[in-house]
C-alpha positions as a printed Julia matrix, in Angstrom:
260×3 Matrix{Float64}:
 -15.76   -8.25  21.2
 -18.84  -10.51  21.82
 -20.71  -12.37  18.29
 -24.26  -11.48  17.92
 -26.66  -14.92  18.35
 -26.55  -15.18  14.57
 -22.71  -14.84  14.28
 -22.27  -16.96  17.54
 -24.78  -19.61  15.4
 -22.8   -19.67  12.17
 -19.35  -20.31  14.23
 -20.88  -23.28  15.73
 -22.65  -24.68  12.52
 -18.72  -24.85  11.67
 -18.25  -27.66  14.36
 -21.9   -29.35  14.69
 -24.82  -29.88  12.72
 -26.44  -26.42  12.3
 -29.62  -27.39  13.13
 -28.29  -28.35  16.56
 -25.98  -24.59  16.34
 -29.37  -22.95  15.49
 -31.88  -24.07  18.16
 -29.2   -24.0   20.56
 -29.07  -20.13  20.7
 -32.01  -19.43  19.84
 -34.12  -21.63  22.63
 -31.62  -20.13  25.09
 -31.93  -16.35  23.73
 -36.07  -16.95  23.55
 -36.26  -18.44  27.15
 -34.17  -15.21  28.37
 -36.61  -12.91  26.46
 -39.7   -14.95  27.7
 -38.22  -15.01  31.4
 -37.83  -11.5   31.09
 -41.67  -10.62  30.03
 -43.07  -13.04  33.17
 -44.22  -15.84  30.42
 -42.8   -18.79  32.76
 -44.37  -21.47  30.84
 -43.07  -20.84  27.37
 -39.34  -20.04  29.19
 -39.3   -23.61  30.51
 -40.78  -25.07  27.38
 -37.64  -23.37  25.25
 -35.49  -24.68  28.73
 -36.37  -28.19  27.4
 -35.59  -27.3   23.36
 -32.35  -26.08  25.03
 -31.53  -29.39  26.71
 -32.49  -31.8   23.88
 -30.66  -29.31  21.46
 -27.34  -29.46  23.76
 -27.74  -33.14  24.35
 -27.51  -34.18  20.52
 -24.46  -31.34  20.06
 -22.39  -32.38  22.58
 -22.91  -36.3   22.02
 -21.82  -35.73  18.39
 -19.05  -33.71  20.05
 -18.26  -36.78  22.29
 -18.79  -39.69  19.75
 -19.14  -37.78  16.19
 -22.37  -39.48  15.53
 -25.37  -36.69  14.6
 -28.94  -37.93  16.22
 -32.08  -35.87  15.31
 -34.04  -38.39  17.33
 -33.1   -39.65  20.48
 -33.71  -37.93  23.85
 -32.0   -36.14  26.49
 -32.22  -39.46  28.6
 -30.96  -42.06  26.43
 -27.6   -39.13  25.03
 -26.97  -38.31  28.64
 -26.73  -41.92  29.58
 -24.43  -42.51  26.88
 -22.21  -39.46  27.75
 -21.82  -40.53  31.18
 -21.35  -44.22  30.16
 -19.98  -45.12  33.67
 -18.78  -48.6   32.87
 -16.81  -47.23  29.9
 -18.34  -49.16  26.97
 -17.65  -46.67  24.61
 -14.93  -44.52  23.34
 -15.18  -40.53  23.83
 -13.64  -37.9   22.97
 -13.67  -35.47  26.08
 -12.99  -36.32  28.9
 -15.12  -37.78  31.92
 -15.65  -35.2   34.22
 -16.75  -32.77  30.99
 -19.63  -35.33  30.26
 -20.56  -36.26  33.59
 -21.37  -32.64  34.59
 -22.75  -31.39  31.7
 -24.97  -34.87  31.33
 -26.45  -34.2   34.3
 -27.17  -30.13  34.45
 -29.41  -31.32  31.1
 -31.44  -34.05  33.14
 -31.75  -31.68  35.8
 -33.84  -29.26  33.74
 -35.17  -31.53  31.51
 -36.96  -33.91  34.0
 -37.93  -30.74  36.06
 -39.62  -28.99  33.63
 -41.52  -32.02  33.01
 -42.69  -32.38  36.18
 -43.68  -28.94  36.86
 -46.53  -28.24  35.21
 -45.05  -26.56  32.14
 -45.02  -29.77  29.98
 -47.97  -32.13  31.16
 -50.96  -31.67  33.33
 -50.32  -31.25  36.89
 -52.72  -30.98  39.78
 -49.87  -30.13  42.37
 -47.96  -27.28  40.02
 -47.99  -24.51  37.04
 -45.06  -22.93  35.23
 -44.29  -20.18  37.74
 -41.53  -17.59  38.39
 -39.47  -19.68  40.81
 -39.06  -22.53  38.24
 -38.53  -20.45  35.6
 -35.35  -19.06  37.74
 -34.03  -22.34  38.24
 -34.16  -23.41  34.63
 -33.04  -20.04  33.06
 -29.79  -19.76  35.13
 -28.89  -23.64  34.94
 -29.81  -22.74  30.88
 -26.83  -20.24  31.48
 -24.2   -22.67  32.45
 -25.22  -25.49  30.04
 -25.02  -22.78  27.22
 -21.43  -21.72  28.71
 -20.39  -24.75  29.49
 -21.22  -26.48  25.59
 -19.45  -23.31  24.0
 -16.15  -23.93  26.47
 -16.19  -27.55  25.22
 -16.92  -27.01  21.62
 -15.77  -23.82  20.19
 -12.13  -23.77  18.98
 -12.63  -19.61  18.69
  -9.8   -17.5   20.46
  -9.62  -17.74  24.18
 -10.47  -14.48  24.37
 -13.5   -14.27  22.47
 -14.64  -17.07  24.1
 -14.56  -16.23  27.4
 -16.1   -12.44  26.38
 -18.7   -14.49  25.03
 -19.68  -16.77  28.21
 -19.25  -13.61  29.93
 -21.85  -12.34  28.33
 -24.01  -14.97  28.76
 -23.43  -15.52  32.63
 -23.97  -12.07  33.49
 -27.03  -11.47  35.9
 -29.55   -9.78  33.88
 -33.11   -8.65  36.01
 -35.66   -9.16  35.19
 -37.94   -6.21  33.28
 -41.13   -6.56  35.81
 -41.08   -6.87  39.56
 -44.37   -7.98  40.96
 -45.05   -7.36  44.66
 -48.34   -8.86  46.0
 -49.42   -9.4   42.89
 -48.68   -6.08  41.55
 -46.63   -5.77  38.51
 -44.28   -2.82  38.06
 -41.48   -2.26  34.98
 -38.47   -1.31  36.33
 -37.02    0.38  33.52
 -38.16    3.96  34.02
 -37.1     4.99  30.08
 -39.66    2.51  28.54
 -42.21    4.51  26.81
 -46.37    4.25  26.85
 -46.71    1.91  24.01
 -43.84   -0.16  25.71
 -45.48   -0.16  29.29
 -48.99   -1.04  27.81
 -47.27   -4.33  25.75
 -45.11   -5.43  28.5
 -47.54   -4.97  31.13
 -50.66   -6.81  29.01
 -47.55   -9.33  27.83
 -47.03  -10.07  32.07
 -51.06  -10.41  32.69
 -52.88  -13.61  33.37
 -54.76  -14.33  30.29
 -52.45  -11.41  28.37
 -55.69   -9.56  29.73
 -56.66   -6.52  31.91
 -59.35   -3.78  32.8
 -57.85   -0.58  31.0
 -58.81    1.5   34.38
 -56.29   -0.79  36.01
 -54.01   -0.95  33.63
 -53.33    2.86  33.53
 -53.02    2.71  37.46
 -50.31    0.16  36.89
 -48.59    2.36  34.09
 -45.95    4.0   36.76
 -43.86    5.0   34.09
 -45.88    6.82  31.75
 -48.65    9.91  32.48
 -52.65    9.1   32.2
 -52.63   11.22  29.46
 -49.19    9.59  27.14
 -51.35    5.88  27.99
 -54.78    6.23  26.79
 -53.03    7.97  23.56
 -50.58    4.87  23.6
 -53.84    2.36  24.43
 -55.92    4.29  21.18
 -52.55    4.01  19.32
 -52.21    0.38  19.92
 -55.79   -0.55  19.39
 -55.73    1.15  15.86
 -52.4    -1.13  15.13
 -54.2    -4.27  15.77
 -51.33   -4.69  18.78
 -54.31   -4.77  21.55
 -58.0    -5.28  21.26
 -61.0    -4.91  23.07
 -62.96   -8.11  24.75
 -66.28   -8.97  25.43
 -66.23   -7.42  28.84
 -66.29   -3.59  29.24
 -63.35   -1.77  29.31
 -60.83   -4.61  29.26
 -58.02   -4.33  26.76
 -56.22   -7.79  25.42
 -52.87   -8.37  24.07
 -52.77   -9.8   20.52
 -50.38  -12.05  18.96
 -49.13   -9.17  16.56
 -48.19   -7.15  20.16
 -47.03  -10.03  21.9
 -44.84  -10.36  18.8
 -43.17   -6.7   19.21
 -42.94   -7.34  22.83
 -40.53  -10.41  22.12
 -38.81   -9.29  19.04
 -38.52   -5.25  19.65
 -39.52   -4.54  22.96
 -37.38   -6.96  24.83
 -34.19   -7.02  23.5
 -33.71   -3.02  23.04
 -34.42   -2.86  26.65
 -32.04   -5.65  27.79
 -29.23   -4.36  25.67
């Protein structure tokens, strides 16, 4: 039986500091949930919390010093520690790998566009795949190195985390379309707003996207929504904006009942 991301957080705040235990599973289950909605930027920005998170955990693992300070860089070059200057406590091949999966993300999602200004690139889908499945096997990697839980459990647990979720929209020349055919209006309105440029779009056009749901079941959904402060209206007619209470129940709610 798999832990839940609390449970899973409370067995590893047994073995390394707990802040490290707590932003480790949460950056990894928020860049999943933000990969999901089509919010590339913010998935790569929680792709870097994940690496400087992992990067402090396992170097206390390795050397049983804690560090709240020092960067991905300067931990990785210590793990690696080629000319062996230091004394560790896994092995070499453990820290190599894992040293350098975390630069890997860490320096690309720097130089991407998700971090600083770029004239060449933006956070986009493609990245976004690239750091959310190398996320996967840092996360699953750390937890075979660290947790001391029964072999079973553990490997239930990376499992779970390997698995190859898909993603909630599909876009196809620039159309967006939910692919789970349960979701209901409300749902469909938030997700599709949530996946928007801008979190913004033309409520004509956003009922033609609505594939899911009648006419009818989204304008009661849109009036619905409107009247919960979820979406609003904006200064140009008939166009419909997510707010951050809806993008809120997208991430928390939304999300995670339909990935379960």
């Amino acid at each position: 039986m798999t832990l839940s991301a609390k449970q899973l957080s409370t067995e590893l705040a047994k073995i390394i500091d707990s802040s490290f235990a707590e932003t480790i599973v949460n950056s990894y289950t928020e860049m999943q949930q933000r990969f999901f909605a089509g919010d590339w930027q913010p998935s790569e920005l929680d792709g870097g919390r994940l690496c400087e998170a992992v990067a402090r955990a396992t170097y206390e693992l390795d050397s049983g010093t804690v560090t709240h300070s020092q960067l991905p860089k300067e931990l990785c070059e210590k793990l690696e520690d080629e000319k062996n200057l230091r004394t560790h406590k896994l092995e070499p091949k453990a820290r190599r790998h894992i040293a350098r999966c975390i630069m890997l993300v860490y320096k690309f999602r720097s130089d991407r566009g998700s971090v600083h200004i770029s004239l060449e690139y933006t956070a986009n889908e493609m990245d976004s795949i690239l750091m959310v499945h190398a996320g996967k096997w840092i996360f699953a990697e750390f937890l075979r190195l660290a947790w001391n839980a029964d072999r079973k459990v553990i490997a239930e647990t990376i499992a779970d985390i390997i698995q190859l979720e898909h993603s909630l929209i599909h876009e196809l020349d620039g159309t967006p379309l939910i692919l789970d055919q349960k979701v209901s209006a409300p749902e469909e309105v938030l997700l599709l707003l949530n996946h928007a440029e801008g979190h913004k779009l033309p409520k004509e056009k956003l009922t033609q996207l609505a594939k899911n749901n009648t006419a009818t079941s989204v304008g009661t959904a849109i009036s619905r929504l409107t009247s919960s402060n979820e979406i609003r209206t904006t200064g140009v007619a008939g166009e419909l904006a997510l707010t951050p209470k809806g993008q809120k129940r997208v991430i928390e709610k939304v999300i995670p009942k339909l990935n379960r």
